[in-house]
N, C-alpha and C positions, 0 to 999 in steps of 0.2 A: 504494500500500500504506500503512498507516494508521503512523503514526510508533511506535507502541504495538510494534510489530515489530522498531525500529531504537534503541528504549532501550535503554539501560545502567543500573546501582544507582551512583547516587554514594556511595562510602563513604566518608560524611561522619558522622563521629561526635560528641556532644557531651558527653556522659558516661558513665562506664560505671556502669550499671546493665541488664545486659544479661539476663541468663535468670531465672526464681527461684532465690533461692540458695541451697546446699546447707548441712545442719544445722552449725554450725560447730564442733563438737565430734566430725564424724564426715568421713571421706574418703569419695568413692566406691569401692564396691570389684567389682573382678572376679574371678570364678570361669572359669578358661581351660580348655580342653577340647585332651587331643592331638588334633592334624591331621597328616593324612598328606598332604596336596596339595601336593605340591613347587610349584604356580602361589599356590598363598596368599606363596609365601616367594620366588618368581624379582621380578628386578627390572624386567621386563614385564608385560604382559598388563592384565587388565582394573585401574580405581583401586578400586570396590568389588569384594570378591567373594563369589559365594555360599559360598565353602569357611572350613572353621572354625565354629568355637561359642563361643559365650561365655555366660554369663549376668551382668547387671548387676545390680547394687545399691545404687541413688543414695539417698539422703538429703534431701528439696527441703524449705523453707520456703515456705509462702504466706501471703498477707496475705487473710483472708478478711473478708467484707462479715455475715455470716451470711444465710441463707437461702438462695435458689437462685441461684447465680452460675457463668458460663462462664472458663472456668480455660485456658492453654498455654501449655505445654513444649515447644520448640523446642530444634536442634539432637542430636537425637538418630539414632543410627548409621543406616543407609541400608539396610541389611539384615538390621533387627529383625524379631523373627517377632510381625507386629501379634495374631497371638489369643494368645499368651500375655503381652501385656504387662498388669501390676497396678500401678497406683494405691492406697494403701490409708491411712486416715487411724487409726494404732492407739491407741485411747481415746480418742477423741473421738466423738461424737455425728454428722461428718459422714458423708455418704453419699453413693458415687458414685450419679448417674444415670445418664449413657451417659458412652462415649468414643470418639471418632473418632481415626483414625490417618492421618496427610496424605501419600502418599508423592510428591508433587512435589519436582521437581528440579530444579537450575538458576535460573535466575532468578523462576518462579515457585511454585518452595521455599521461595526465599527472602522472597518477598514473603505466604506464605501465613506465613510467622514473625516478621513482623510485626505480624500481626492483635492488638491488643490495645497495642499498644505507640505512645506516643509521635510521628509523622511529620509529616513537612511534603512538600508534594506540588508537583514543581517541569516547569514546561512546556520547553517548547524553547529556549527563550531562556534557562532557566534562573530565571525569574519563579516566584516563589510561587502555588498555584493554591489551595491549600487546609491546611491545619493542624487536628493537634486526632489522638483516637485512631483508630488504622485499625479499623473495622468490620468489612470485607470488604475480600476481596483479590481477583488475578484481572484480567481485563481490562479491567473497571471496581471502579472503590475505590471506595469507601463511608468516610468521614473523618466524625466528631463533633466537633464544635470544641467550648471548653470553655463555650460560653454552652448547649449541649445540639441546636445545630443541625447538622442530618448533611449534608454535602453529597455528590456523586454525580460520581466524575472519570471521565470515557470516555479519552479523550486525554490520556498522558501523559508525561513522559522521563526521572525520576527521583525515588527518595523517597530525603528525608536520615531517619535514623533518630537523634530526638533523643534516644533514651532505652538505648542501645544500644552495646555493645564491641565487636559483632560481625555481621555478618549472618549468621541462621543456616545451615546446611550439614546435609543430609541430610531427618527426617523431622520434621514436626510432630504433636504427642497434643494435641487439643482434648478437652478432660473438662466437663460439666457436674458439678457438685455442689449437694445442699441439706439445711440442719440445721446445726446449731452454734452457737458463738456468732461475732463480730466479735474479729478479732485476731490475732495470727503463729500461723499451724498447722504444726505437723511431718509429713509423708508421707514412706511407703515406697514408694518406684519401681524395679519388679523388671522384665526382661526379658531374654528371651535372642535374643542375635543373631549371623549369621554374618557373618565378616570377622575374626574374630579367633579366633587360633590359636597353639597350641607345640607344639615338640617337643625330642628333644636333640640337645644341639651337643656334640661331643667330639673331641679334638686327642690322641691318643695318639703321640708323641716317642719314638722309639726310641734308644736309647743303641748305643754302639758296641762293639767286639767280640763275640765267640763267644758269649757268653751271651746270652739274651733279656731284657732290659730297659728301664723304657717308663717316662714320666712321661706320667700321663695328669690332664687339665682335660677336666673337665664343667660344660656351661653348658647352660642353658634360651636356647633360640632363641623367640624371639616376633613372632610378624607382627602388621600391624595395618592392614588395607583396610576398614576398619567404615565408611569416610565421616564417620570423624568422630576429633579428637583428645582426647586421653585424657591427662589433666595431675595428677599428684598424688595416683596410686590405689594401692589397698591390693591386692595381687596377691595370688591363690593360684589354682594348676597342678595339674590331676587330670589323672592318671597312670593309664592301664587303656584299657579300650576302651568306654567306655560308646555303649549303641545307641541309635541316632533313628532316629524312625518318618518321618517328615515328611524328604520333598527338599526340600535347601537351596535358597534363591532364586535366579532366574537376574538375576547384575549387569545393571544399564544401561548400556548399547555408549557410551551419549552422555555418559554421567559420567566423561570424560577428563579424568585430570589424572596428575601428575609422578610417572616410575616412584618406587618407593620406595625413600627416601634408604640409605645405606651402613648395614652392621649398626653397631651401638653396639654396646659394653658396660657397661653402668650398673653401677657398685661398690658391694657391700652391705656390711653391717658384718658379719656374720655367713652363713652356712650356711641356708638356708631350713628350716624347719621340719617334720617330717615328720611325719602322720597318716595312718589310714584311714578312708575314706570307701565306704563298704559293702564293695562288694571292690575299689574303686578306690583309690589313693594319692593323696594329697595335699600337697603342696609351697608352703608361707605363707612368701612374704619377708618377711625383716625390718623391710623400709624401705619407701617409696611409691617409682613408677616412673612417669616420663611415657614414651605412646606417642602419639607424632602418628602423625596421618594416612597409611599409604604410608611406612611403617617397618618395621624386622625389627630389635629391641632382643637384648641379649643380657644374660644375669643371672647367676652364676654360682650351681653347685646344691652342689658341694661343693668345697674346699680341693684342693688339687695332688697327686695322690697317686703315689708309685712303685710301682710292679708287678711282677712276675714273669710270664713270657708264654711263650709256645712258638711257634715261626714250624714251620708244616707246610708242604711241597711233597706236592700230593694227584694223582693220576693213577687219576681211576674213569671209568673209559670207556663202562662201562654205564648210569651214570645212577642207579641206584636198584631193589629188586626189585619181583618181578610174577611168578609160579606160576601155570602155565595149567591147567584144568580136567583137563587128560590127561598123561601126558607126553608130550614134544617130542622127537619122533625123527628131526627134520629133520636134516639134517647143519649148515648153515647156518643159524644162525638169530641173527636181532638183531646183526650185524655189525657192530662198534662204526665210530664214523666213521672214516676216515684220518686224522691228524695230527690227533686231540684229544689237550689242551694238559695242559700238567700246570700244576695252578693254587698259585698262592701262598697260603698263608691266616695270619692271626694270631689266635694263642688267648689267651684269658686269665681268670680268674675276678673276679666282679663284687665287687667289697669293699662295694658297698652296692647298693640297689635302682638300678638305670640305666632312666628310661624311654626306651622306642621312640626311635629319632632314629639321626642317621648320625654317621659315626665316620672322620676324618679318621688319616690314618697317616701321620707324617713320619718321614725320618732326617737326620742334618748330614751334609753332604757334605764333600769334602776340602777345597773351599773355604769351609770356615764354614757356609755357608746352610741352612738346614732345608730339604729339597725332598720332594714328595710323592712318596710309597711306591704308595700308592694308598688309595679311601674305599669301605665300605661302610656298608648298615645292617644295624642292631641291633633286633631287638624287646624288646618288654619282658622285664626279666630282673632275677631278683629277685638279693637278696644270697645271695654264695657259689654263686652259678651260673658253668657255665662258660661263653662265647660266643665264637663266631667269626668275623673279619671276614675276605671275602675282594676280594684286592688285588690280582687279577688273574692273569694270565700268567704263568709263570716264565719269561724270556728266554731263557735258557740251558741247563734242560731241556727234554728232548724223548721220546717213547715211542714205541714202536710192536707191535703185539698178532697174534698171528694164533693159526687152528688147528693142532695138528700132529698131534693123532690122533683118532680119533673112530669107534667102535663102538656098536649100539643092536641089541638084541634084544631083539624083544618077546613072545618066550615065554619069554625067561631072567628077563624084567624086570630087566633091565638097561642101562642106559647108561655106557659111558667117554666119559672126551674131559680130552685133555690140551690145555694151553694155555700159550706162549710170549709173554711180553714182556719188551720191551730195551728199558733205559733209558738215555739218554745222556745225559752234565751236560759242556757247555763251558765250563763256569766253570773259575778258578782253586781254589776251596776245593771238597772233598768234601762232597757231599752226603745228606743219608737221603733217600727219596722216600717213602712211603705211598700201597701198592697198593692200592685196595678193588675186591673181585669180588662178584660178587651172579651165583651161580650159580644156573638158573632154568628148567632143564629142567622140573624135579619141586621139591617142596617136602619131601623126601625126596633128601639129599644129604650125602657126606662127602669130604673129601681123602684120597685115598688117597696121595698122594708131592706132596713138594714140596722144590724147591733152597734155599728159605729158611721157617724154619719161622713158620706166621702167626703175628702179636702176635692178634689178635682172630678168634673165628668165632662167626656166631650165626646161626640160621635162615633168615638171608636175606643175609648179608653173611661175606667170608673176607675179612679185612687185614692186608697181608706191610708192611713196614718193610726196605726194599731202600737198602742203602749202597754208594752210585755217587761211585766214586773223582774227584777233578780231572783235566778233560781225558780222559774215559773211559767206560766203560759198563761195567754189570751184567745179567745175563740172570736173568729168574725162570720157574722152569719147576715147573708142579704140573699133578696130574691129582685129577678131581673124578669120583665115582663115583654114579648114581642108580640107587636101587632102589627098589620096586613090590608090593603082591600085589594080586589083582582084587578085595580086598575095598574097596579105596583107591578105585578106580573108579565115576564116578558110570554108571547101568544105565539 
């Protein structure tokens, strides 16, 4: 097998002069897009990935020759979307020609980012083979020395990169251009790519005693599997749902490298910034933020705020309504499961716009420690909304539902049917429960009796507020009456 198989890249560096450099009056800056892909954010799975959105906005200096000269940018993210990437020379005379997009990986990525640059081309022994600029890359190089002679390497085991900081990682843009004059040109380098993604990160701290109160931290969660690191950029977070037409790329299985390191929290001076952005939101930190490679940085989005909150225990057995075409004169019908759970939930209203993202719930325990309540998520929720996270199970409540009367006459058009649930709490402290019924015979319905009188009824839902003592139980007993004429009925 030819040795060309059993190289390695010496990285052997001699200066840094490594990419074209960026306008020095300007950062590069990203535009982040919410992601919902819990695998962009886990500390497994692929090192690029196709989940997430971004769009970039680099700033490049070039040294141009004038007239028609081959131009590349090297090191850029691994799963950029190549047809919308722009090049654009603004007031100047130059003009793109074509531009190619290189998606080689691994060691012959890295050698196709080379082309144009500086090398020395080194055999097995490690003996010099050839010097001068790479031409072509590939399995035979192509080297111009500087008398103008090109020589032709088949066989090789490594190139030193004399002109270089880095080897580059990810894709290369090979651009022709021609027109202009000789001299440092400014371009705009726009692209959007996937690997890069936010959402929110929220820690709501429950305070202790009877009353419900919360200190709640909201931070911006940021991943970053672009294949590429990201040093000293000007961040801003759109907030909404905006839609792509276009499936994200599918990652390379072979582009293995180190899951992504512990979340950070980067410390800003202030509060991000808030705009809109057609009907999306947008969020501009104050400060610049590095994101390496196979990271999940965290930012914060607003100051610490205390809250006012409502903790519910909900017990709806049915799930939700649904009115059948006729009425239901089965005796049985939709049986709620055995032992469904009475769920914990926490309420609270948004004191500013909260994007999408999940919402961690802690309380102190008697030993000091914050321990987790329980997490859910949140969708987007604007200021002065109310939201609800639920935290799972109540341990210590329990219910149980059945029929206890049930009449249907269908020339009276009529339906009864009474209905019994008992609620038991083994806890030490008394608790309220919230009943919700979604009676659903007919869409034509009223309570005729009930043991505790409902807080809420509305066309598709009746909800009791049942106070189930310590170490005890309460019974809730109503009956629900459906009426009819044939003119209701489809013929």
């Amino acid at each position: 097998m030819e040795s060309i198989m059993q190289r390695t890249l010496v990285l052997a560096i001699a200066c840094a002069v490594a990419f074209p450099a960026f306008a020095a009056d300007e950062r590069t800056a990203l535009t982040l897009y919410r992601a919902d892909s819990d695998a962009l954010f886990s500390t497994g799975g692929d090192a690029v990935s196709g989940d997430g959105y971004a769009v970039v906005h680099e700033r490049r200096t070039f040294a141009l020759k004038g007239g028609t000269q081959d131009l590349a940018i090297d090191g850029l993210p691994s799963a950029l979307d190549s047809e919308a990437l722009s090049l654009r020379f603004p007031g100047k005379d130059t003009r793109l020609v074509s531009q190619r997009l290189l998606l080689g990986q691994g060691f012959d990525g890295a050698v196709a980012g080379l082309v144009g640059r500086n090398v020395e081309v080194l055999g097995d022994g490690g003996q010099p083979l050839a010097s001068g600029t790479l031409i072509r890359g590939g399995d035979a190089l192509v080297v111009r020395e500087s008398s103008g002679r090109a020589t032709l390497v088949r066989q090789y085991a490594a190139l030193r990169a004399a002109d270089g900081s880095d080897f580059a990682r990810g894709s290369t843009l090979q651009v022709r251009v021609t027109g202009g004059s000789a001299g440092s040109t400014n371009a705009n380098l726009d692209y959007p790519t996937s690997g890069l993604g936010w959402r929110g990160a929220y820690v709501a701290t429950l305070a202790p005693g009877q009353a419900c109160r919360m200190t709640f931290d909201a931070a911006a969660s940021i991943a970053n599997r672009s294949g590429r690191d990201w040093k000293d950029v000007s961040l801003k977070l759109v907030a909404g749902d905006a839609r792509r037409a276009k499936a994200p790329p599918q990652p390379k299985m072979f582009m293995a490298r180190a899951a992504p390191a512990p979340a950070a929290m980067d410390a800003v001076a202030s509060a991000p910034e808030q705009a809109t952005l057609g009907d999306l939101r947008t969020y501009t930190l104050p400060a610049a933020v590095d994101l390496p490679d196979g990271s999940v940085t965290q930012t914060p989005l607003y100051d610490r705020h205390t809250l006012d909150c409502e903790r519910e225990a909900l017990y709806d057995a049915q799930g939700g309504g649904w009115f059948p075409p006729r009425p239901n004169l089965e005796r049985q019908m939709n049986a709620p499961t055995a032992g469904t759970p009475i769920v914990s939930n926490l309420r609270f209203r948004a004191f500013d716009s909260l994007p999408a993202g999940y919402v961690r719930v802690l309380t102190t325990d008697r030993d000091g420690n914050a321990e987790l309540l329980g997490e859910g998520r949140i969708d987007d929720t604007p200021k002065n909304k109310d939201t609800t996270v639920s935290l799972g199970n109540a341990f210590d409540l329990s219910a149980t539902r059945e029929q206890t009367a049930f009449t249907a006459d269908a020339n009276a058009h009529r339906i009864d049917e009474s209905i019994r649930i008992v609620l038991a709490n083994a806890g030490a402290t008394a608790r309220t429960i919230t009943v919700r019924e979604h009676p659903n015979r007919w869409r034509a319905w009223a309570i005729t009796s009930s043991s505790v009188k409902p807080a809420k009824v509305s066309p598709e839902l009746a909800e009791f507020r049942v106070e189930v003592p310590a170490n005890g139980s309460a019974t809730l007993d109503y009956a629900v009456r459906y009426t009819w004429v044939d003119a209701d009925l489809p013929q």
